[in-house]
Backbone as a printed PyTorch tensor [residue, N CA C, xyz], in Angstrom:
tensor([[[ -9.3000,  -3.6280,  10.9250],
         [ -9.0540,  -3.4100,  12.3280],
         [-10.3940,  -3.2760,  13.0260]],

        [[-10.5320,  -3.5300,  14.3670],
         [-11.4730,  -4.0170,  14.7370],
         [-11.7170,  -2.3550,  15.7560]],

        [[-12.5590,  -1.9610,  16.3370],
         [-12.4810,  -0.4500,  17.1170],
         [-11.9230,  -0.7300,  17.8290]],

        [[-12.0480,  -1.8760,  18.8290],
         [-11.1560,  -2.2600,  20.3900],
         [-10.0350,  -2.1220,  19.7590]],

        [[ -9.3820,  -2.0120,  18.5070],
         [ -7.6030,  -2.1640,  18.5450],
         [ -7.3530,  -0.0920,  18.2110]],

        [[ -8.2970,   0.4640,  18.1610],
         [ -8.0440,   1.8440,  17.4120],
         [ -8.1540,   2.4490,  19.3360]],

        [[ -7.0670,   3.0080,  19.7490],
         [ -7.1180,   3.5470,  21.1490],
         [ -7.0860,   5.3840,  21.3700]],

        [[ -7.7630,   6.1880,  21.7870],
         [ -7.1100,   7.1960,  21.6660],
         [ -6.4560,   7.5040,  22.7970]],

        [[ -5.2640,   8.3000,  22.6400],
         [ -4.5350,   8.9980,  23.7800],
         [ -4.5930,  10.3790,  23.6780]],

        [[ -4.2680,  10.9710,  24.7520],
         [ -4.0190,  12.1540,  24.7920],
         [ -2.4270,  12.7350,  25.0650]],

        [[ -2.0330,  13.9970,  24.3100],
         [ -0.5320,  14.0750,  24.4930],
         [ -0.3480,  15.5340,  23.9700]],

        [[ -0.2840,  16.5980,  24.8870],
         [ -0.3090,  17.5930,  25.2600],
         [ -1.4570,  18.1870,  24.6510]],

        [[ -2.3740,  17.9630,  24.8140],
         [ -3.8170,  18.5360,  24.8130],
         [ -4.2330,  17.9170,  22.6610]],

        [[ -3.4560,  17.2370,  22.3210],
         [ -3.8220,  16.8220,  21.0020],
         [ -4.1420,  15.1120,  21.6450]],

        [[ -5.3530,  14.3870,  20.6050],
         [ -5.7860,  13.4740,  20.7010],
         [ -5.0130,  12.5870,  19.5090]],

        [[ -4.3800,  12.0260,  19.9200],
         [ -3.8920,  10.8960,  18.8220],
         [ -4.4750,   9.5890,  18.7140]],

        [[ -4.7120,   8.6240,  17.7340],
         [ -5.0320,   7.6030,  17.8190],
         [ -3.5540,   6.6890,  17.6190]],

        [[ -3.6810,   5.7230,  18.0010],
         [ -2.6030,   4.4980,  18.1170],
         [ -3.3390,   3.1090,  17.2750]],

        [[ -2.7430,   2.9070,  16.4280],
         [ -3.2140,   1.9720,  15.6630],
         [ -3.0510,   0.5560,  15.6510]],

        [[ -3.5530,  -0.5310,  16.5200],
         [ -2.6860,  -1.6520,  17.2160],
         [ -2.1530,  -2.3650,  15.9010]],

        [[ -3.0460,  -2.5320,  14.6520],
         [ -2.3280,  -3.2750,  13.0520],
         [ -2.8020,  -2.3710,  12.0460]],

        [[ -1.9990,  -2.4040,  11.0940],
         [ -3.1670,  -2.5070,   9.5980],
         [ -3.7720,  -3.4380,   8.9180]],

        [[ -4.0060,  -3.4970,   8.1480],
         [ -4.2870,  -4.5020,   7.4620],
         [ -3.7140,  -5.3720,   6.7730]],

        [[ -4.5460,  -6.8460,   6.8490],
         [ -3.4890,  -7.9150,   5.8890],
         [ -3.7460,  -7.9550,   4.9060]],

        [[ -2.8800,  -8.3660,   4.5780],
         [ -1.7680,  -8.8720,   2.9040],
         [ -3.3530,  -9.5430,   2.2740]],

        [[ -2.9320,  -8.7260,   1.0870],
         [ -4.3840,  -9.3520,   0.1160],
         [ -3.3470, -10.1480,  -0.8560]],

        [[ -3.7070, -11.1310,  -0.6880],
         [ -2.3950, -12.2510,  -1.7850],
         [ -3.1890, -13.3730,  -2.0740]],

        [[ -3.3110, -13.5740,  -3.4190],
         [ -3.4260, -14.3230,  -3.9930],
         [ -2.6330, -15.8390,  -4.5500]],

        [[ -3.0560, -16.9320,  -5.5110],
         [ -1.9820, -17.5040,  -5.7620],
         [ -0.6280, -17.1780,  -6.6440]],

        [[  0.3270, -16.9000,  -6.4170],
         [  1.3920, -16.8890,  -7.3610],
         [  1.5800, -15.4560,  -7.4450]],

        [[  1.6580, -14.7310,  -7.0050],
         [  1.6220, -13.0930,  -7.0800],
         [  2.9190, -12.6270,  -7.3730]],

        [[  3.0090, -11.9310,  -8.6800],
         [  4.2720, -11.4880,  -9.2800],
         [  4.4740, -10.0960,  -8.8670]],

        [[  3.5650,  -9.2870,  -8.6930],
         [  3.6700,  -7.8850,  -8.2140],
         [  3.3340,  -7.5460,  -6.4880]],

        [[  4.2410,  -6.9790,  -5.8980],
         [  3.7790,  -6.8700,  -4.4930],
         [  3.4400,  -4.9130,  -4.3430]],

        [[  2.0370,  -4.5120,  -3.9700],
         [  1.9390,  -3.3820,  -4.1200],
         [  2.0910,  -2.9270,  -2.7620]],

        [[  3.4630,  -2.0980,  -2.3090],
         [  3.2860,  -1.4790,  -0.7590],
         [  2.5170,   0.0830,  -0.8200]],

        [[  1.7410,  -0.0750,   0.2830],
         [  1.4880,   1.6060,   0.6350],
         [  2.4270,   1.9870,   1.6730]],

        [[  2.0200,   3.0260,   2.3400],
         [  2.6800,   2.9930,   3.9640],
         [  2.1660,   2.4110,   4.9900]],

        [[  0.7630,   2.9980,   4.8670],
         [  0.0850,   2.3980,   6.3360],
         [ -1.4620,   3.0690,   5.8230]],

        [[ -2.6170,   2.2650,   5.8840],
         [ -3.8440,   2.3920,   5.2810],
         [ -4.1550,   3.9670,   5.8600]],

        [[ -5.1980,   4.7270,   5.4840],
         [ -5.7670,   5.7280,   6.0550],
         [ -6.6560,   5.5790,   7.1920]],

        [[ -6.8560,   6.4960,   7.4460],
         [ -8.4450,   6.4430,   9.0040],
         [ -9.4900,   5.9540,   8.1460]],

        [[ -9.7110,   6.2050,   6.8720],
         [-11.0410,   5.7240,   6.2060],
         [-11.3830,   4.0570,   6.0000]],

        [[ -9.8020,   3.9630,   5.3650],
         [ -9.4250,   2.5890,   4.8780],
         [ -9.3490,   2.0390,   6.0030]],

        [[ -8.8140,   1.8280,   7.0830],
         [ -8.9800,   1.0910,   8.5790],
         [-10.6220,   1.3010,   8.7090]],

        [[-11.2740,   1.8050,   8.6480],
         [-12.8820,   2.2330,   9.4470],
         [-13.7020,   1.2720,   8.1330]],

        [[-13.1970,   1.0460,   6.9640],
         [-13.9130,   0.7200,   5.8870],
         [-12.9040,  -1.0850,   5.9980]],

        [[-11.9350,  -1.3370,   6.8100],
         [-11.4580,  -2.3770,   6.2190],
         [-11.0740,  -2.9530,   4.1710]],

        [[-10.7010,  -1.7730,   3.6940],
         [-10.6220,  -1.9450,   2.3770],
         [ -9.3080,  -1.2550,   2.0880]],

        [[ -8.0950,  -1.9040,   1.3250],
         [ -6.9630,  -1.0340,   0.6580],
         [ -7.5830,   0.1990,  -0.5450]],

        [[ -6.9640,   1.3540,   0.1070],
         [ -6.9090,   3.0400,  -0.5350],
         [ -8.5260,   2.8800,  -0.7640]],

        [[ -9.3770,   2.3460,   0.7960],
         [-11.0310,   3.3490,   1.2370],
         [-11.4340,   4.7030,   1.2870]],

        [[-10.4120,   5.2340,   0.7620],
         [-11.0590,   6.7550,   0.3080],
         [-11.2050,   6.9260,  -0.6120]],

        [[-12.5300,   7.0600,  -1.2070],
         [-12.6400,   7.5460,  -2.4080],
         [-12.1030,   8.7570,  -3.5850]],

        [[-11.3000,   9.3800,  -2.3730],
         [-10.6890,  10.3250,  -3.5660],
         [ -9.3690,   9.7050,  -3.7840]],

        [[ -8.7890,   8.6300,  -3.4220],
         [ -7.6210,   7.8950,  -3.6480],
         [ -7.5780,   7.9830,  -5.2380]],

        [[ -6.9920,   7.5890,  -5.8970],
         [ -7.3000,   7.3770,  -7.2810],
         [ -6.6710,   5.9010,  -7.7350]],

        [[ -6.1890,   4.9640,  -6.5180],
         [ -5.6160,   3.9150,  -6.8480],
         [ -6.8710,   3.0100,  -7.4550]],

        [[ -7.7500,   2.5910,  -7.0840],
         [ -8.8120,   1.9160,  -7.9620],
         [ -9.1990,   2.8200,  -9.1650]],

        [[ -8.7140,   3.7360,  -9.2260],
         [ -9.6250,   4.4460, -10.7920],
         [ -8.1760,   3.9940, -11.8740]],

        [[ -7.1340,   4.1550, -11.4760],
         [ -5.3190,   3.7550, -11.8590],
         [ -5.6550,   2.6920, -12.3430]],

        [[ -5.9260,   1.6610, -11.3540],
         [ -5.8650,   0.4090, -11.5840],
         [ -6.8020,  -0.1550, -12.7400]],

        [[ -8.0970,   0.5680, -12.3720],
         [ -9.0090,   0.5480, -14.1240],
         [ -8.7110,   1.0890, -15.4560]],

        [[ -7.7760,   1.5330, -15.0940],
         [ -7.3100,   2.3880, -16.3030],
         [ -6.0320,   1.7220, -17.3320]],

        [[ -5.3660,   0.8020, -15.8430],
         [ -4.4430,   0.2150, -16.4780],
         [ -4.6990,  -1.2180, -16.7270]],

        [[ -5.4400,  -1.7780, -15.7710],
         [ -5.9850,  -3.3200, -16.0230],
         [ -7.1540,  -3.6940, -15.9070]],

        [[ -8.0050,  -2.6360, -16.0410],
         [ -9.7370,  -2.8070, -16.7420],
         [-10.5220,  -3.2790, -15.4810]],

        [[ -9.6420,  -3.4040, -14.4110],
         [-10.9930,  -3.4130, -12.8160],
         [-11.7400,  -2.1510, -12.7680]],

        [[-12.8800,  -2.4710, -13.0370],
         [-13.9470,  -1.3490, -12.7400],
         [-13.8120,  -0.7970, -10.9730]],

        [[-13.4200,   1.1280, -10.9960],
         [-13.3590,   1.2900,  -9.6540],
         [-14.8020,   1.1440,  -9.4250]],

        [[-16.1090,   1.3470, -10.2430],
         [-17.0220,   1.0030,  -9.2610],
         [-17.5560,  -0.2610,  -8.7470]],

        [[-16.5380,  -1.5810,  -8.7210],
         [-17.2170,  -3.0890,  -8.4910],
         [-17.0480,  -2.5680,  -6.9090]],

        [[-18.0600,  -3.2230,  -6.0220],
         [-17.8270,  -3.4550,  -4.8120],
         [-16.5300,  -4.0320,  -4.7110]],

        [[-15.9140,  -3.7480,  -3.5130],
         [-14.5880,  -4.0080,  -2.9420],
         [-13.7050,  -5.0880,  -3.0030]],

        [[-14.7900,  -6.2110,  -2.3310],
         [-14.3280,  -7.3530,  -2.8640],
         [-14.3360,  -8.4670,  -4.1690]],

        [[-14.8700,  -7.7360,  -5.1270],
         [-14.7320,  -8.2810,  -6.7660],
         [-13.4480,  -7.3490,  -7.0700]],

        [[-13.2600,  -5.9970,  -6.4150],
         [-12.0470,  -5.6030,  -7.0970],
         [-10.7560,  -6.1560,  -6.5100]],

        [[-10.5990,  -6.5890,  -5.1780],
         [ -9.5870,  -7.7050,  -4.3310],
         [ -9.6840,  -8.9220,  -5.2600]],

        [[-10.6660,  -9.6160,  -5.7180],
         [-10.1790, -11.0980,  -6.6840],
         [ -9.9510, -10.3390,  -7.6510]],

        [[-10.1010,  -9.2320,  -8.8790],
         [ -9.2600,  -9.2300,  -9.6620],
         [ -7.7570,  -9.0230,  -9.3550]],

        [[ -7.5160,  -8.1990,  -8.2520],
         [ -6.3870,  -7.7320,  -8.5690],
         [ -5.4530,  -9.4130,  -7.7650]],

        [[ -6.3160,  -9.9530,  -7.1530],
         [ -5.9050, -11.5440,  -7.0070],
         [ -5.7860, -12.0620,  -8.0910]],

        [[ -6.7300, -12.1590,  -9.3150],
         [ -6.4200, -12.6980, -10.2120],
         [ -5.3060, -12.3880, -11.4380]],

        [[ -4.9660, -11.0560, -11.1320],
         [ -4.4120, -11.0320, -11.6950],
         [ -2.6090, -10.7800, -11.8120]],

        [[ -2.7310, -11.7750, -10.0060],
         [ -1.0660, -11.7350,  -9.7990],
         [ -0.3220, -10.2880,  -9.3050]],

        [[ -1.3240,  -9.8240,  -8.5360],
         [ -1.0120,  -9.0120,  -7.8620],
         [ -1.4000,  -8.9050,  -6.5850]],

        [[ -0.3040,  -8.6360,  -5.3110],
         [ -0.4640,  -8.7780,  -3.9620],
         [ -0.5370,  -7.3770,  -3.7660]],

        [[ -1.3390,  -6.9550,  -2.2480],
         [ -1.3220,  -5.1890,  -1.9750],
         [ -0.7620,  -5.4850,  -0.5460]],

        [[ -0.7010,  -4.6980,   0.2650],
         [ -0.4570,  -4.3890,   1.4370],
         [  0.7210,  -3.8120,   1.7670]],

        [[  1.3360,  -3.1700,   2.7130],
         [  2.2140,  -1.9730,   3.3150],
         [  2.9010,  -2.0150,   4.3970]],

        [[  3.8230,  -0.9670,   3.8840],
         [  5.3970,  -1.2370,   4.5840],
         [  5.2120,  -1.4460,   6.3620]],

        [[  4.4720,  -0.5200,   6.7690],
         [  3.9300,  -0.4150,   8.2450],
         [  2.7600,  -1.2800,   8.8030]],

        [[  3.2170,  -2.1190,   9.4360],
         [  2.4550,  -3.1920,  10.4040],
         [  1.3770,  -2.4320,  11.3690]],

        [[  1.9650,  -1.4090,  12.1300],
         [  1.2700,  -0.6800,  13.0970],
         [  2.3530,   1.0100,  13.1840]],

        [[  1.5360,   1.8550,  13.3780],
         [  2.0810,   3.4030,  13.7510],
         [  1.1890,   3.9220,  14.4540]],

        [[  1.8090,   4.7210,  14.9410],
         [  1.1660,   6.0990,  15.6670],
         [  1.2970,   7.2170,  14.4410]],

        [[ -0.1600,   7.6810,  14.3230],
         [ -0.5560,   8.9150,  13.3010],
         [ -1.5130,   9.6210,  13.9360]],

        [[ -1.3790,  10.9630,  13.5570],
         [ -2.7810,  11.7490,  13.6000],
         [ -3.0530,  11.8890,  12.3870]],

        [[ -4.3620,  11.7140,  11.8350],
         [ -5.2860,  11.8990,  10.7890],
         [ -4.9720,  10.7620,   9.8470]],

        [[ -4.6920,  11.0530,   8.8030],
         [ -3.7000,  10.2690,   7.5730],
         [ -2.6300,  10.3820,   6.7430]],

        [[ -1.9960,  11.4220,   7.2090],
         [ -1.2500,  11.9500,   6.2350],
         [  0.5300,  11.2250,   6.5720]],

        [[  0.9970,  10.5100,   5.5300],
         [  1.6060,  10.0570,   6.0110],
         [  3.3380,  10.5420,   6.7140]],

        [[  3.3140,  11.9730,   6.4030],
         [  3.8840,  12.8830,   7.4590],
         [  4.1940,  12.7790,   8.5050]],

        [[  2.8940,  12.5560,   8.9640],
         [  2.6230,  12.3900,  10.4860],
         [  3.0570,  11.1680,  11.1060]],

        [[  3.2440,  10.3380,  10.3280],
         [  3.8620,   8.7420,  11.0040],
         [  4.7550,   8.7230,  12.0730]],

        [[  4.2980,   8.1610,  12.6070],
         [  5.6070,   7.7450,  13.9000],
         [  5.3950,   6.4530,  14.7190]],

        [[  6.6190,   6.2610,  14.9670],
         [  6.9920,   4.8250,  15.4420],
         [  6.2190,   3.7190,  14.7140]],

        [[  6.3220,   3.8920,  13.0990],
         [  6.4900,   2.2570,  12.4850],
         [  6.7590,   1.9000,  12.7630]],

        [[  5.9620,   0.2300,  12.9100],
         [  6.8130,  -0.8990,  13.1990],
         [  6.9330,  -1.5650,  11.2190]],

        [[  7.7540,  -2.3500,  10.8730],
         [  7.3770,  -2.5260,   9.8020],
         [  6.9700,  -4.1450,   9.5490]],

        [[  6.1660,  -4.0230,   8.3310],
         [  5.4130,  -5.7370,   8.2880],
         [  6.6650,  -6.2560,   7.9320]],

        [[  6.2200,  -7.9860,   7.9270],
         [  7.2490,  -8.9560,   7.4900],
         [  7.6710,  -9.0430,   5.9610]],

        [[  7.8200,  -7.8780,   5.5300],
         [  8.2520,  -8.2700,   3.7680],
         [  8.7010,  -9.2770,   3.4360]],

        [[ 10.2470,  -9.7950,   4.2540],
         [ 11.2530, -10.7580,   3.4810],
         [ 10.3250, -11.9160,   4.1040]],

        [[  9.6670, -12.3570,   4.8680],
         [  8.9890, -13.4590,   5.3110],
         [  7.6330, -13.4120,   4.0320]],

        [[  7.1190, -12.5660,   3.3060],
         [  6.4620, -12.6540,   2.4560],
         [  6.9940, -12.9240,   1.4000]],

        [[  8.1000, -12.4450,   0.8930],
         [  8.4830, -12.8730,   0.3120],
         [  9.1620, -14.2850,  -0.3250]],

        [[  9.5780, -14.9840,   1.0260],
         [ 10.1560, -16.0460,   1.4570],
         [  8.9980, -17.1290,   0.8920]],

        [[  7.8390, -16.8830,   1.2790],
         [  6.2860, -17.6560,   0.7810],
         [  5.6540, -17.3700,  -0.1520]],

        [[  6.2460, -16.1240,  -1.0150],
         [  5.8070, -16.5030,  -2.5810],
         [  7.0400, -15.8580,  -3.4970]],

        [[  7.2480, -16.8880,  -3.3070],
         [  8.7920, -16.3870,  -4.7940],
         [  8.3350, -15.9920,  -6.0270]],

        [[  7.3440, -16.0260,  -6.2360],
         [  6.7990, -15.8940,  -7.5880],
         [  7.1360, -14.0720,  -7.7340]],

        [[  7.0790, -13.5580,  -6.7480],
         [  6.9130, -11.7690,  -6.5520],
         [  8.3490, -11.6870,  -7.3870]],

        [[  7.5980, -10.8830,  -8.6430],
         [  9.1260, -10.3810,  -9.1170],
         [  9.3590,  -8.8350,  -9.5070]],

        [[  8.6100,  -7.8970,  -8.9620],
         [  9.0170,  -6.5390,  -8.1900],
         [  7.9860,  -6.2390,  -7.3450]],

        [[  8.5220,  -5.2790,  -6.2680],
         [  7.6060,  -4.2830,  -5.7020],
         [  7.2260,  -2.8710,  -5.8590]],

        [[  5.8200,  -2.4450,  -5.7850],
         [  5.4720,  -1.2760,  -6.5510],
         [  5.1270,  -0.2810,  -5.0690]],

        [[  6.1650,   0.6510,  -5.0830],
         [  5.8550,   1.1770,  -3.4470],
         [  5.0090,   2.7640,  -4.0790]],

        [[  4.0290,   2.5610,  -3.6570],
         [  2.4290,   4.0880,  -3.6930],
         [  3.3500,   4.9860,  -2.7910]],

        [[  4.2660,   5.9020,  -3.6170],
         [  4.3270,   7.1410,  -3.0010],
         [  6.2350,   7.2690,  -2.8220]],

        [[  6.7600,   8.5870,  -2.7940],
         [  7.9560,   7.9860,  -2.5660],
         [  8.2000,   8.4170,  -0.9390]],

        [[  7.2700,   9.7350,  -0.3890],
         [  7.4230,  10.0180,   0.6970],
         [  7.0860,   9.2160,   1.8120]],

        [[  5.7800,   8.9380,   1.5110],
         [  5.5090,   7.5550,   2.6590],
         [  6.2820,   6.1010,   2.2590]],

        [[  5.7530,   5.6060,   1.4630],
         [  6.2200,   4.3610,   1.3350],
         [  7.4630,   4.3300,   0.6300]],

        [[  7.6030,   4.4660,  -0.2160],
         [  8.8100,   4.8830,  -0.6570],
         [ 10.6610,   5.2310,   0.1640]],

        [[ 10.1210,   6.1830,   1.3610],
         [ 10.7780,   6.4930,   2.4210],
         [ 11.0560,   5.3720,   3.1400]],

        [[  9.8880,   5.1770,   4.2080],
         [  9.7250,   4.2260,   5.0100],
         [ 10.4650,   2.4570,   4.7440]],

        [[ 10.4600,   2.1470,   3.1830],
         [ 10.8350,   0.9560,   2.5910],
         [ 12.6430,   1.0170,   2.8550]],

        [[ 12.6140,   2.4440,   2.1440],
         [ 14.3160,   2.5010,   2.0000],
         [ 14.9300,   2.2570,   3.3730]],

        [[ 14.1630,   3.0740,   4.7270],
         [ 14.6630,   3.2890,   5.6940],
         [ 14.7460,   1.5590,   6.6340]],

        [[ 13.7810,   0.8710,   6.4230],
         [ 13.1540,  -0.2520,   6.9150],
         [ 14.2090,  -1.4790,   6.0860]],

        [[ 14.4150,  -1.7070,   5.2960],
         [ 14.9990,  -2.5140,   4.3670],
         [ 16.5210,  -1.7380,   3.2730]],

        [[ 17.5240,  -1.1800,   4.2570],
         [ 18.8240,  -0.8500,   3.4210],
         [ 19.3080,  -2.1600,   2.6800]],

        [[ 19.3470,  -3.3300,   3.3080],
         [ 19.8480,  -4.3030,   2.3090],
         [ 18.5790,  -5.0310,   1.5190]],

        [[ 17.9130,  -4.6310,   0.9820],
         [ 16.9920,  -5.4810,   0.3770],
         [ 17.7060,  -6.1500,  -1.1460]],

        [[ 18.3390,  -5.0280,  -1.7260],
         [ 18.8790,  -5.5300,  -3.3110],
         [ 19.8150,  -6.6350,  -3.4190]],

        [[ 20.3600,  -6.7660,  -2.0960],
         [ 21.4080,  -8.0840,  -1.4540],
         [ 20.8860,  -8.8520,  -1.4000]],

        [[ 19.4270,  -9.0490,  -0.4460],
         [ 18.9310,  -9.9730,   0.2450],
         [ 18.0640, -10.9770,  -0.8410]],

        [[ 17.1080,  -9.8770,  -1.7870],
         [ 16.9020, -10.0380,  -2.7880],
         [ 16.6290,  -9.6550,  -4.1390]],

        [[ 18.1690,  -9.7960,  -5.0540],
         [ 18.4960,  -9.5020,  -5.8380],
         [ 17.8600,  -9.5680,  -7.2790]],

        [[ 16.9320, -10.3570,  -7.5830],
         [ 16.1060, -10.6210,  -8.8010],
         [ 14.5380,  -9.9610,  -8.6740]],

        [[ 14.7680,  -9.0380,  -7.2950],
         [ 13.0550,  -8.5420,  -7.0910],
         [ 13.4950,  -6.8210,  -7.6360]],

        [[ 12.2770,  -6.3960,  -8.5310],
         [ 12.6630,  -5.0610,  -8.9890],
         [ 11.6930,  -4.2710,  -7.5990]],

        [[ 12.5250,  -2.9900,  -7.5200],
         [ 12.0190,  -2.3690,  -6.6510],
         [ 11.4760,  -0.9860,  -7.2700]],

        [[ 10.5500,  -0.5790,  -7.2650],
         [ 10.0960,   0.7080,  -8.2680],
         [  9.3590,   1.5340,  -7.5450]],

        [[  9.4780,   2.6150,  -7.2250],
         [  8.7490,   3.9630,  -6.7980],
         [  7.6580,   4.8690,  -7.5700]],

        [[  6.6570,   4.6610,  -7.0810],
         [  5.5570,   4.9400,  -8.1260],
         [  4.9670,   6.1840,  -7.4910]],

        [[  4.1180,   7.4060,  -8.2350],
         [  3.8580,   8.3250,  -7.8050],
         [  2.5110,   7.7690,  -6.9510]],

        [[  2.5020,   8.9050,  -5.8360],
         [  1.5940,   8.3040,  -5.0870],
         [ -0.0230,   8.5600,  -5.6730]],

        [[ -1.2200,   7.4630,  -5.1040],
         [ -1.8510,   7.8400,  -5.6840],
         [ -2.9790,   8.4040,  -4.4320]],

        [[ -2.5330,   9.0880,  -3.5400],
         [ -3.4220,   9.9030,  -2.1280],
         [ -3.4090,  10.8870,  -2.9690]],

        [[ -4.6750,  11.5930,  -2.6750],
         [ -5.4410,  12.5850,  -3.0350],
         [ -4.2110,  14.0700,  -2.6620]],

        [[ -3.4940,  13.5540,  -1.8190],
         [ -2.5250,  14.9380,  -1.0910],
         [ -1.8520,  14.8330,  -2.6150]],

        [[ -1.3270,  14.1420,  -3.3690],
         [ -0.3460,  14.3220,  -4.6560],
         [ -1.0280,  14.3260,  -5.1440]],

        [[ -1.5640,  15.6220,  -5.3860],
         [ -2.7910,  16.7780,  -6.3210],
         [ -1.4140,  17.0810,  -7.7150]],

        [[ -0.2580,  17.2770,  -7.6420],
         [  0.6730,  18.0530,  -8.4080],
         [  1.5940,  17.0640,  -9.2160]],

        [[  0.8690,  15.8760,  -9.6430],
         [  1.0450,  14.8140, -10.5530],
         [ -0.4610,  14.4950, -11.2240]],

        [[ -0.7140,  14.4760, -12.5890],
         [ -1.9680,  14.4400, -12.9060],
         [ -2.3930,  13.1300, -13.0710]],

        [[ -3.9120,  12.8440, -12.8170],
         [ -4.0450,  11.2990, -13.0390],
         [ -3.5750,  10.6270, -14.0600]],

        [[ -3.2790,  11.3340, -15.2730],
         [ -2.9950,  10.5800, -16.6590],
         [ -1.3850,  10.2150, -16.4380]],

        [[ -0.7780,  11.0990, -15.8510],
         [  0.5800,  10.8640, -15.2410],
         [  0.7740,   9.6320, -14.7220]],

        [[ -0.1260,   9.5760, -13.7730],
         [  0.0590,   8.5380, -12.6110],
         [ -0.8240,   7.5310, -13.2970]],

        [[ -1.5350,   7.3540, -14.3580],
         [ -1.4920,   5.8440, -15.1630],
         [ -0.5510,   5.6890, -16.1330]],

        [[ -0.2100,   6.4230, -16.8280],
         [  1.3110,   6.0160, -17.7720],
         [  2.2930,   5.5140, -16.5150]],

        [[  2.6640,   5.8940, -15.1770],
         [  3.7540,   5.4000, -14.6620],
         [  3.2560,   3.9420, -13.8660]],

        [[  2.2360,   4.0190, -13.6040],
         [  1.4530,   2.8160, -13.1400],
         [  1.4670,   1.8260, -14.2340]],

        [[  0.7940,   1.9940, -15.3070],
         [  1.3760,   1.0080, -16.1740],
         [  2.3540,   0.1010, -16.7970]],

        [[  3.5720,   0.5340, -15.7210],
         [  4.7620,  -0.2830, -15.9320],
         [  4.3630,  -1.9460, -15.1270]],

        [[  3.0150,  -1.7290, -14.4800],
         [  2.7910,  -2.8720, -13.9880],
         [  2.4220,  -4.0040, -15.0150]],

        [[  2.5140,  -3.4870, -16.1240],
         [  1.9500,  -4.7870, -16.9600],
         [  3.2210,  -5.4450, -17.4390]],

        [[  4.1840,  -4.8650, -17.0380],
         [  5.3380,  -5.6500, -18.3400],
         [  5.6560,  -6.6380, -17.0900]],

        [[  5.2830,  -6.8100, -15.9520],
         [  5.4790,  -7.7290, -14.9650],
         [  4.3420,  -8.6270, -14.5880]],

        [[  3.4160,  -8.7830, -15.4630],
         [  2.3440,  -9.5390, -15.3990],
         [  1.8950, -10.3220, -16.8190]],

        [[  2.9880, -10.4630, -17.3580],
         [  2.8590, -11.3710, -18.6050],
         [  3.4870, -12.7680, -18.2220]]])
């Protein structure tokens, strides 16, 4: 996101920001796994990078389970996880938040899933980071998805924001690791 799209308002003496997008779809060719968040953080928008906070633990997860070093610069860790048939990006197109917490969300709009989907059939589940943000937001955004599409697994993964302190990292790579039985 660019600063001209980050606006602040004011609304009863609290400063909110309004977020005109998030960020796009990191997709590669043929992408069997689609990873949703909710909606990037203030860091991750200011850094242009999926889970730019370093205390995220989704790049340390992801090394743990498929050997991307969290310390490659940003974009060597975007072509692996391109290469390795996995798409990222999140349920929310644009919201109104204060700070990052995804609590605070209001008025999602939500991205085009089934239109992403529609352009790579290859996606054969989605891995939603969190069950409160994304997790929530998916169910609420998409009630008929298992209709619409029936051969895509849908899986709720513990989140990996620094706020879900009360799941331990080793936790949250044993359950993350279900990403491999969908990448063979």
């Amino acid at each position: 996101m660019h600063p001209e799209n980050v606006r602040p308002e004011k609304s009863g003496g609290v400063t909110r920001l309004h977020f005109g997008e998030g960020l796009p779809a990191v997709c590669g060719d043929s992408p069997r796994v689609l990873i949703l968040g909710s909606f990037p953080s203030e860091m991750s928008l200011a850094r242009q990078e999926y889970y730019g906070n370093p205390q995220n633990k989704f790049w340390r997860i992801m090394g743990a389970v498929l050997g991307i070093g969290a310390d490659l610069p940003y974009c060597r860790r975007v072509e692996e996880i391109k290469r390795r048939h996995i798409a990222l990006w999140d349920v929310a197109s644009e919201c109104r938040r204060e700070g990052s917490s995804d609590s605070s969300i209001r008025d999602a709009v939500k991205n085009d899933i089934g239109g992403f989907l529609d352009a790579n059939p290859s996606v054969r589940a989605i891995f939603l980071n969190g069950s409160t943000g994304a997790g929530k937001m998916f169910s609420r955004f998409f009630k008929d998805f298992g209709s619409a599409y029936p051969d895509i697994d849908v899986l709720v993964m513990p989140s990996t924001s620094p706020a879900n302190a009360a799941v331990s990292l080793s936790a949250k790579i044993e359950s993350w690791s279900a990403l491999l039985g969908y990448l063979e």
